[in-house]
C-alpha positions as a LaTeX table, in Angstrom:
\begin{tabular}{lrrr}
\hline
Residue & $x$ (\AA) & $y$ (\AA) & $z$ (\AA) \\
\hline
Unk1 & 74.94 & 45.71 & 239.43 \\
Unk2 & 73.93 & 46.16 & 242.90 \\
Unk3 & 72.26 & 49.23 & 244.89 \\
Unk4 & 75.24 & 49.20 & 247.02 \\
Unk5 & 77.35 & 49.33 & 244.30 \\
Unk6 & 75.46 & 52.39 & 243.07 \\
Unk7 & 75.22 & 53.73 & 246.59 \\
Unk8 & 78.90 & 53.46 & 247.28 \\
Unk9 & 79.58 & 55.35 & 243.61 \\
Unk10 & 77.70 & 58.37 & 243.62 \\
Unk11 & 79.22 & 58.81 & 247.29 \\
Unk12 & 82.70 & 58.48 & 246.22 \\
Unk13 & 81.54 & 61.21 & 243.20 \\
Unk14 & 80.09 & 63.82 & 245.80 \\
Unk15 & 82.79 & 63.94 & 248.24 \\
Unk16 & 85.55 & 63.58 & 245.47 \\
Unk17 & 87.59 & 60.93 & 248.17 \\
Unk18 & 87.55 & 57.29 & 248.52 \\
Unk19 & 88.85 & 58.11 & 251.49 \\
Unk20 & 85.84 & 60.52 & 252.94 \\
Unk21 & 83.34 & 58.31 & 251.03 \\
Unk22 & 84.28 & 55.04 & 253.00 \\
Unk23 & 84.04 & 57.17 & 256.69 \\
Unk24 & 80.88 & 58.38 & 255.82 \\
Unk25 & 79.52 & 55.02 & 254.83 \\
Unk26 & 80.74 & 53.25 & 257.43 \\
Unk27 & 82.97 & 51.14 & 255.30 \\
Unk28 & 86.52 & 49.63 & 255.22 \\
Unk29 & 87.95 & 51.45 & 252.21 \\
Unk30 & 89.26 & 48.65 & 250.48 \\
Unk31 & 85.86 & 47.05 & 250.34 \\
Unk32 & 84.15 & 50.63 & 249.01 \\
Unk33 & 87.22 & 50.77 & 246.30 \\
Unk34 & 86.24 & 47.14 & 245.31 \\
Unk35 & 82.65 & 47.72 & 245.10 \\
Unk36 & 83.12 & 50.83 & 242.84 \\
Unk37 & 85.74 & 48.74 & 240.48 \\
Unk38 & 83.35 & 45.63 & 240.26 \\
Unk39 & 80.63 & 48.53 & 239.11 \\
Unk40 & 83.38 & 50.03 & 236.29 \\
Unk41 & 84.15 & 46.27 & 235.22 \\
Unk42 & 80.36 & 45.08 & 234.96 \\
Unk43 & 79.49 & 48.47 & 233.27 \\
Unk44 & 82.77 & 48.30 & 230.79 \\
Unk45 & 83.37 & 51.97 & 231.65 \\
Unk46 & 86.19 & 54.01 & 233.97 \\
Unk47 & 83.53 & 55.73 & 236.01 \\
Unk48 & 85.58 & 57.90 & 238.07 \\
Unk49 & 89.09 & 59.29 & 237.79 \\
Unk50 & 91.61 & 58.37 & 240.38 \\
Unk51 & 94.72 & 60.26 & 241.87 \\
Unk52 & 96.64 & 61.35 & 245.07 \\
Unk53 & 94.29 & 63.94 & 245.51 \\
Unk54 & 90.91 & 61.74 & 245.36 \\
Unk55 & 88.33 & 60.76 & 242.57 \\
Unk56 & 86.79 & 62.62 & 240.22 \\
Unk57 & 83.86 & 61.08 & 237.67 \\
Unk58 & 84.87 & 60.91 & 234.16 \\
Unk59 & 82.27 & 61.34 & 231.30 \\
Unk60 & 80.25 & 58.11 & 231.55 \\
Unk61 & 80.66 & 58.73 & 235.22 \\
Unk62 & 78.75 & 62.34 & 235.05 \\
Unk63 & 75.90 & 60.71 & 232.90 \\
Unk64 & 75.69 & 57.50 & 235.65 \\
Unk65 & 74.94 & 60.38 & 237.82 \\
Unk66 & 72.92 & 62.48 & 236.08 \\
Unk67 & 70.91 & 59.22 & 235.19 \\
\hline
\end{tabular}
């Protein structure tokens, strides 16, 4: 786990969009999605809930934030 990793997360989380989370980063949105997966893989946990709409954090999610 990684800052960035962290970093890219709890931006994704705020602005509830993968796709408003990568323009205010600065960062290709493939790259941010990949981050955030590599994060959910290492940590063995779904951290945020993804649809056509955007991202929401599940459970575990909520308490990486909170944390």
């Amino acid at each position: 786990m990684d800052l960035r990793q962290l970093e890219y997360f709890i931006r994704v989380a705020e602005l509830g969009s993968f796709t408003r989370a990568s323009a205010a980063l600065g960062v290709a949105q493939p790259a941010l999605s990949r981050q955030v997966r590599l994060l959910e893989v290492e940590l063995r946990q779904n951290l945020l809930q993804r649809n056509g709409r955007g991202a929401a954090p599940t459970e575990a999610g909520k308490l990486l934030l909170e944390h």
